[in-house]
C-alpha positions, 0 to 999 in steps of 0.5 A: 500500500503506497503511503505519502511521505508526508502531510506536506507532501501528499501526492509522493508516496513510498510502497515497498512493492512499487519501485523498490520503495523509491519515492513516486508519484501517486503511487504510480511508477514514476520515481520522483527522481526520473520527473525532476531529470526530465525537467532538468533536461529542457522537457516543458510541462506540456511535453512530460504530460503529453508523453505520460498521460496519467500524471498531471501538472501538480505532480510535476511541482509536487516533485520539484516541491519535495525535492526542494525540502530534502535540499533544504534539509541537507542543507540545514543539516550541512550548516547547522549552527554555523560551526563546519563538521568533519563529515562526508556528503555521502555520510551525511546522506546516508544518516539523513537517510536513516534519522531524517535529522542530523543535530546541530554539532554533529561529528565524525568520530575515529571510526568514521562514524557519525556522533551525536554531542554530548 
């Protein structure tokens, strides 16, 4: 059963049977990643609505829309409270992923693992 990702986010849905539990639209099988590639390869709204007839011109600025918060997310997390952090992109990717969040003053430690202040 294809839940949304949020309130915030209505129309992008994850199910596990369904693209892998990629984040889609609608429930249908359009990754949310594949419409923001043909948007940023020139196609107009028009043309994706004309070449997929099942999505609507909401589900393209839903998509861009989530994308947005997850690069506001990231972003935040990267900036925090101003101080830089000894981390990776992909390690704080990969926790963001996991928690959703990444606290302010966040760390890597020796191991190369990401720690929570104390």
């Amino acid at each position: 059963m294809s839940t949304s990702i949020s309130s915030h986010h209505p129309r992008i849905t994850c199910d596990h049977d369904i693209c892998h539990g990629q984040p889609v639209v609608r429930g249908l099988r359009y990754p949310v990643w594949s419409v923001l590639e043909y948007l940023a390869s020139g196609m107009t709204e028009a043309q994706i609505l004309a070449d997929f007839e099942d999505l609507e011109a909401e589900d393209l600025r839903a998509c861009q829309a989530y994308a947005a918060a997850i690069v506001k997310k990231i972003s935040q997390a990267m900036v925090g409270d101003g101080t830089r952090r000894p981390v990776t992109r992909q390690q704080l990717l990969a926790h963001l992923l996991e928690t959703g969040k990444v606290p302010p003053g966040t760390v890597l430690n020796e191991q190369g693992q990401i720690e929570k202040p104390a």
